[in-house]
C-alpha positions as CSV (number, residue, x, y, z in Angstrom):
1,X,-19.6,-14.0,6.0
2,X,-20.7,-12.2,8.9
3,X,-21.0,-7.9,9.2
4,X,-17.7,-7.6,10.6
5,X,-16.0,-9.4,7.8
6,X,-18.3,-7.1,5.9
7,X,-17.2,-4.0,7.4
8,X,-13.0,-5.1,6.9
9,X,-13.9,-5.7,3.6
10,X,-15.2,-2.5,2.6
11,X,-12.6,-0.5,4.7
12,X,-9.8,-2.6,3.0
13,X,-11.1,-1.9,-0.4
14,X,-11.8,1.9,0.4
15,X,-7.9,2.5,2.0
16,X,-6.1,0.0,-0.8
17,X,-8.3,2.0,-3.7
18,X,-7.4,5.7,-2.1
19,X,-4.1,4.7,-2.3
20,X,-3.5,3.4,-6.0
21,X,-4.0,6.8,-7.5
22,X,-0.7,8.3,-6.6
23,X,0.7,4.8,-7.9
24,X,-0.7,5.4,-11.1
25,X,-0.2,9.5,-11.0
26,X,3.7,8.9,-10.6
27,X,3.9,6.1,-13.0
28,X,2.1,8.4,-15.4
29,X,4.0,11.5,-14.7
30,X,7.5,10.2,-13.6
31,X,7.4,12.9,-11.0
32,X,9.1,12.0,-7.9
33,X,9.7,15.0,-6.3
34,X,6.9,15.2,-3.5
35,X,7.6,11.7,-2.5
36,X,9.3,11.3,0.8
37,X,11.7,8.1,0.7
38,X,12.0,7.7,4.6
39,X,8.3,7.9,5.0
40,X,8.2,4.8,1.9
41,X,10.2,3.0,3.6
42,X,8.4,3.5,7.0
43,X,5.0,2.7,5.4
44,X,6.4,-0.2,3.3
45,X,7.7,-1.8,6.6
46,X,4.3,-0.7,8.3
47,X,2.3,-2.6,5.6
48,X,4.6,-5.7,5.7
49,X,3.9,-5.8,9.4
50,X,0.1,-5.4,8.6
51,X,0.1,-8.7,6.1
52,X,2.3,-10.6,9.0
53,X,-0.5,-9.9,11.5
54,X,-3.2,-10.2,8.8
55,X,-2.0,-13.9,8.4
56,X,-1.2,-14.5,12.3
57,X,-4.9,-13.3,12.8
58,X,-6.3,-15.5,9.6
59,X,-8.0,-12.1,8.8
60,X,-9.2,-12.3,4.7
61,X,-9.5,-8.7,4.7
62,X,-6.4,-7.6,6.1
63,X,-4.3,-9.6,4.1
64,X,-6.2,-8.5,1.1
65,X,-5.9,-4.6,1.6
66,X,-1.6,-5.3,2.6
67,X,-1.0,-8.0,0.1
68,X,-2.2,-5.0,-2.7
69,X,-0.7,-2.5,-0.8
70,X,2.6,-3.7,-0.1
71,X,3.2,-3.9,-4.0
72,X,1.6,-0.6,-4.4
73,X,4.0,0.8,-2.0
74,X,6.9,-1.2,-3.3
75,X,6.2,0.3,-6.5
76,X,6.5,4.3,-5.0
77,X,10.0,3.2,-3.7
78,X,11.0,1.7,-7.3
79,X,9.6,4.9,-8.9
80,X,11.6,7.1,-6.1
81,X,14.5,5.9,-6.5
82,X,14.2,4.6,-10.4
83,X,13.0,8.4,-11.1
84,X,14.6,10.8,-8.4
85,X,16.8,12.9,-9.9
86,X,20.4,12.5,-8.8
């Protein structure tokens, strides 16, 4: 492993890890409210794109960081819309 697979690795862990506490903060809490579902959807699409080129590239840590994210993010939506009070 070379010092830029290195460096992908460490930035994939950092922005996957930064982005599992609000998972777990809205699992927890149930609370909704302050999550935009446009901008989920946006990012979810984003991230999906991300793992497509992550693969098309053979990158390990690209597909690493979008393969957790993408469920991280599918999980906001589920808690949006699961939680969102009608």
């Amino acid at each position: 492993m070379d010092y830029e697979e290195i460096i992908g690795f460490v930035a994939a862990f950092l922005t996957t890890a930064a982005f599992l506490p609000q998972v777990y903060k809205t699992w927890k809490t149930k609370d909704v409210s302050s999550l935009s579902l446009p901008m989920l959807y946006l990012f979810f699409i984003g991230i999906a794109l991300w793992l497509i080129y992550g693969f098309l590239k053979g990158s390990p840590p690209m597909i690493f960081a979008n393969s957790i994210t993408i469920i991280s993010s599918f999980l906001l939506i589920y808690f949006k819309l699961r939680y969102s009070k009608k």
